[in-house]
BALOBA-1460 file (C-alpha; in Angstrom, 3 decimals):
// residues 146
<rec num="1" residu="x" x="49.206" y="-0.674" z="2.971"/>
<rec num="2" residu="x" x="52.622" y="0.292" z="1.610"/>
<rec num="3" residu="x" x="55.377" y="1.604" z="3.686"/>
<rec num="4" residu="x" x="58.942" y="3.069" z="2.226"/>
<rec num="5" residu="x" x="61.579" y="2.838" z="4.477"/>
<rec num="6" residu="x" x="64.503" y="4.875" z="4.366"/>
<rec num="7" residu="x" x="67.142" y="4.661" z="7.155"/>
<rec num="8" residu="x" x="68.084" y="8.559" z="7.628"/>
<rec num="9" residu="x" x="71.050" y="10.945" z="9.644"/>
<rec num="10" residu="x" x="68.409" y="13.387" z="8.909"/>
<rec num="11" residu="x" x="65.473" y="14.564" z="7.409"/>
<rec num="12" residu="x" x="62.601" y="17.153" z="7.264"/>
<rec num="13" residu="x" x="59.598" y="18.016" z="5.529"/>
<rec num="14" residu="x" x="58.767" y="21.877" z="4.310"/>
<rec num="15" residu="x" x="55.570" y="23.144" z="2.948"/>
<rec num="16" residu="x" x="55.192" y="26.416" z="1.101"/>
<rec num="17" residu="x" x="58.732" y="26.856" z="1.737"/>
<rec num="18" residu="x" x="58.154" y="26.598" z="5.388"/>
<rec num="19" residu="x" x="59.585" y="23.623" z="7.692"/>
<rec num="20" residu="x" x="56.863" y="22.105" z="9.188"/>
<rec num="21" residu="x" x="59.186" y="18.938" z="10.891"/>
<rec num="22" residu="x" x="62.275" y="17.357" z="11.226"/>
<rec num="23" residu="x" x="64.361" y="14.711" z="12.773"/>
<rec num="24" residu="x" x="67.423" y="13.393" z="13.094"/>
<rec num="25" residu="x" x="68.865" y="9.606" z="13.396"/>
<rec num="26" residu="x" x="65.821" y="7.440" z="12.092"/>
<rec num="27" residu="x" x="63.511" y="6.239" z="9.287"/>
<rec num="28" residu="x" x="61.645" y="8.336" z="7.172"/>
<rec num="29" residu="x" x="58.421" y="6.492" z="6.162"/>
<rec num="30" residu="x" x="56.368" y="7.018" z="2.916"/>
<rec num="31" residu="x" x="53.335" y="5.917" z="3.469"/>
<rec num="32" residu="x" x="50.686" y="4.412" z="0.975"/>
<rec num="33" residu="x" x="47.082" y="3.624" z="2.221"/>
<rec num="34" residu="x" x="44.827" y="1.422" z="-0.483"/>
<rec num="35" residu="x" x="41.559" y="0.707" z="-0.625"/>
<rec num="36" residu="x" x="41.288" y="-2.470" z="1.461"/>
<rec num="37" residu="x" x="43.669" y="-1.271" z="4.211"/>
<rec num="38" residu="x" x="42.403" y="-1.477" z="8.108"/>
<rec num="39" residu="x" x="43.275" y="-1.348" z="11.526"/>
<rec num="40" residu="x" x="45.004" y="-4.699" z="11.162"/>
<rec num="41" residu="x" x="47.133" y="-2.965" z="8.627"/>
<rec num="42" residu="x" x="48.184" y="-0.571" z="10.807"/>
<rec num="43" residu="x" x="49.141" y="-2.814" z="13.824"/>
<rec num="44" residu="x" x="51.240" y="-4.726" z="11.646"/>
<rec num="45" residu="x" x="53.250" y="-2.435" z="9.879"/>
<rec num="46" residu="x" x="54.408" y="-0.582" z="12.898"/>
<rec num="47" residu="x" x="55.246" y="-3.538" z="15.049"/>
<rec num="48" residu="x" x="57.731" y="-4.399" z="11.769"/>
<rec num="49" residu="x" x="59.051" y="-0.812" z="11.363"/>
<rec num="50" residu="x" x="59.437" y="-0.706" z="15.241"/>
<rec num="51" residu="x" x="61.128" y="-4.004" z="15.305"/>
<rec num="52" residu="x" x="62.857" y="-4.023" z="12.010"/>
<rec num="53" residu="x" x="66.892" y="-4.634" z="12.705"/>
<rec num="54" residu="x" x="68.242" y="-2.316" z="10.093"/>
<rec num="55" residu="x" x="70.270" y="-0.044" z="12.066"/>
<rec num="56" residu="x" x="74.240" y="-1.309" z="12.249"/>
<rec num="57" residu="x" x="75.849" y="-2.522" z="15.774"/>
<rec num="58" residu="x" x="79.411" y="-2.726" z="17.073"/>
<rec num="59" residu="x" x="79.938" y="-5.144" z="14.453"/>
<rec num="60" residu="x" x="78.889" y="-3.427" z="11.543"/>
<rec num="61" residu="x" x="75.701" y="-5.808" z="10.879"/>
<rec num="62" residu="x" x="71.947" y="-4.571" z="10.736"/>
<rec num="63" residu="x" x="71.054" y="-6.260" z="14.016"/>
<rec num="64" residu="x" x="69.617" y="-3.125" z="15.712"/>
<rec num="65" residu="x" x="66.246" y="-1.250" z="15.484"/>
<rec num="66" residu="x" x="64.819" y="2.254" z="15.734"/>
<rec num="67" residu="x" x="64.128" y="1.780" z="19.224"/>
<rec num="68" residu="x" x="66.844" y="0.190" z="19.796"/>
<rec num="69" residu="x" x="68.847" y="3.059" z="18.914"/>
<rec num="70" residu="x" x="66.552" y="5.518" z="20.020"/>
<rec num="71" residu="x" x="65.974" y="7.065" z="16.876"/>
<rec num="72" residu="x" x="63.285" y="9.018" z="15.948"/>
<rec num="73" residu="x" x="60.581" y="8.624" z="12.885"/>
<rec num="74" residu="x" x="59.308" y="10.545" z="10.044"/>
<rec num="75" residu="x" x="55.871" y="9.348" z="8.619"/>
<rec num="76" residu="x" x="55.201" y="11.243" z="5.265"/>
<rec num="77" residu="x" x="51.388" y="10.698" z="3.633"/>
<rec num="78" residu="x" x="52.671" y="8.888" z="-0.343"/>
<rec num="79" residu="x" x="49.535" y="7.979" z="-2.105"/>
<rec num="80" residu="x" x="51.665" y="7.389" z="-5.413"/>
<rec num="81" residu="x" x="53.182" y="4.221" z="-3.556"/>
<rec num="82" residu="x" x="49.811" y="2.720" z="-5.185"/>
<rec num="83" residu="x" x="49.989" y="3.652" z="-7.787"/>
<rec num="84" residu="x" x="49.951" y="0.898" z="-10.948"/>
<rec num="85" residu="x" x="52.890" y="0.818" z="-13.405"/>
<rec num="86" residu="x" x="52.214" y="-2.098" z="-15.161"/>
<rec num="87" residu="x" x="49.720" y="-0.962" z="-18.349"/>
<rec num="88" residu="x" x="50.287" y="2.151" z="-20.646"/>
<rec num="89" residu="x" x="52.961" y="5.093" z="-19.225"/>
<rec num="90" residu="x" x="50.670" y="6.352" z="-16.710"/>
<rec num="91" residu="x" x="50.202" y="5.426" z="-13.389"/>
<rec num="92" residu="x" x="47.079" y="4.281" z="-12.564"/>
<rec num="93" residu="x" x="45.857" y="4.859" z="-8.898"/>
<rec num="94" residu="x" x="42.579" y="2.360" z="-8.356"/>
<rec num="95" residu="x" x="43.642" y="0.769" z="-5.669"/>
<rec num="96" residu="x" x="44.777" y="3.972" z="-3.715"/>
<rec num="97" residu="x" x="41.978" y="5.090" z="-1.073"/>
<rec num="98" residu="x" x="40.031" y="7.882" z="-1.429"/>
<rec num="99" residu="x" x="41.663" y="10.942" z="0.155"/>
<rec num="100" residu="x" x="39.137" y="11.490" z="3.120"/>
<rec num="101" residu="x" x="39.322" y="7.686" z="4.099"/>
<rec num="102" residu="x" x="42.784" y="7.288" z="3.394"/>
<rec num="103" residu="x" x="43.306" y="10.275" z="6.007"/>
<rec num="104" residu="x" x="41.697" y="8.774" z="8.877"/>
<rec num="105" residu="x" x="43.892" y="5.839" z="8.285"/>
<rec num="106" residu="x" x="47.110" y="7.949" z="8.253"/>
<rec num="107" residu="x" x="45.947" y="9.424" z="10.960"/>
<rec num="108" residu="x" x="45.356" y="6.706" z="12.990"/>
<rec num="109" residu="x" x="48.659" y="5.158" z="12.065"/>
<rec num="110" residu="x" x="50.609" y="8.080" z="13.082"/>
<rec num="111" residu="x" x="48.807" y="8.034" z="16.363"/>
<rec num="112" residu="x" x="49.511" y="4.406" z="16.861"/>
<rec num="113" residu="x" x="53.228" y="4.944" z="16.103"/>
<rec num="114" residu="x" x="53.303" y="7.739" z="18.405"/>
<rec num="115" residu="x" x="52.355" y="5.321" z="21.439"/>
<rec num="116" residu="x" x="55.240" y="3.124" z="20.382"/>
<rec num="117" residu="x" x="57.455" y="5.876" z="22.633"/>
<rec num="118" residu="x" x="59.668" y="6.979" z="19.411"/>
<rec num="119" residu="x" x="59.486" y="10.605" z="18.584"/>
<rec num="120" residu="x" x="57.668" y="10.490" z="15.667"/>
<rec num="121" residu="x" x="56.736" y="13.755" z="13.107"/>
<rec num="122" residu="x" x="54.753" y="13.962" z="10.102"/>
<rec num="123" residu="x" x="54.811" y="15.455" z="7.027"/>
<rec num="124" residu="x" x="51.293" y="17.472" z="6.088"/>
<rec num="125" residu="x" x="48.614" y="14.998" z="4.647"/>
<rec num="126" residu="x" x="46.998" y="15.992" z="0.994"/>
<rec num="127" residu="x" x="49.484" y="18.453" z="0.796"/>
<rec num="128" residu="x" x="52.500" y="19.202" z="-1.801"/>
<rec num="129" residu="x" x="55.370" y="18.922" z="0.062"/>
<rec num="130" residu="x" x="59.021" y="19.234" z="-0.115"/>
<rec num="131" residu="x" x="61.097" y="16.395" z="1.288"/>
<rec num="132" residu="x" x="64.621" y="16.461" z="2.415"/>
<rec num="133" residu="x" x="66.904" y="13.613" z="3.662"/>
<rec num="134" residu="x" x="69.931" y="12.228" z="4.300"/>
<rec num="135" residu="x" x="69.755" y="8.734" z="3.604"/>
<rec num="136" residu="x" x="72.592" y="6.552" z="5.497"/>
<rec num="137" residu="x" x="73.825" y="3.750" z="3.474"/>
<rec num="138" residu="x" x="71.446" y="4.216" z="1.115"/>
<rec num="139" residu="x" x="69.483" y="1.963" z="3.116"/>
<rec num="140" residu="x" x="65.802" y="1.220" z="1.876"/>
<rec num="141" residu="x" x="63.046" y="-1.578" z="2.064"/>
<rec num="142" residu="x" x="59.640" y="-1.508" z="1.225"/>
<rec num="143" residu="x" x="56.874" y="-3.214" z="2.811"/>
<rec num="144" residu="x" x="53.424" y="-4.322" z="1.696"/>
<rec num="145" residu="x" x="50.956" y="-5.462" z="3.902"/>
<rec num="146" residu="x" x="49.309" y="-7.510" z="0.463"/>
């Protein structure tokens, strides 16, 4: 499982030019689900996204979290985050999941993250979306359960 982080002031997801959610202060996270992705995958990626101390203190060092700030979290389905670079000039996808598996995961991670006590939103799964943010810093990471 593959998660994009991106620490945001703001940001909101639209589809067929309607605004389906938004927040403000947080991390917007693309997610990728691949094919050997569980549970376990899950549990650890949101105890490090929860937990991660990327969010600046009195100091001006990343020593704080999401929750410590009480920001709020954006979890946006991003199958192309498996997708293979490496041979020819397109991607391949093989290790993605298949789309009706890879939902339940998604699913199942948002609810998970949602029982953290953040406010969390989505974006719309298997859907084209539009994707607007406001990154602060930029600040990004990316994290791979592999």
């Amino acid at each position: 499982m593959i998660a994009l982080l991106q620490k945001v002031s703001q940001a909101g997801v639209s589809v067929n030019g309607e605004k389906i959610s938004e927040i403000k202060r947080g991390l917007l996270v693309f997610l990728g689900v691949e094919k050997q992705d569980s549970e376990e995958d899950i549990e650890y990626l949101i105890n490090k996204i929860v937990n991660l101390r990327i969010f600046e203190d009195d100091n001006s060092k990343m020593n704080l979290s999401v929750k410590d700030i009480k920001g709020e979290i954006m979890i946006v389905s991003e199958f192309t985050l498996t997708g293979d670079c490496k041979k020819g000039l397109r991607p391949s996808f093989d290790k993605a999941m298949p789309p009706n598996e890879a939902e339940k995961l998604y699913s199942k991670f948002v609810e998970l993250m949602k029982k953290t006590g953040i406010p969390t939103k989505e974006g719309a799964f298997r859907s084209f979306m539009h994707v607007f943010l406001i990154n602060e810093g930029p600040v990004t990471f990316i994290l791979n359960t592999r």
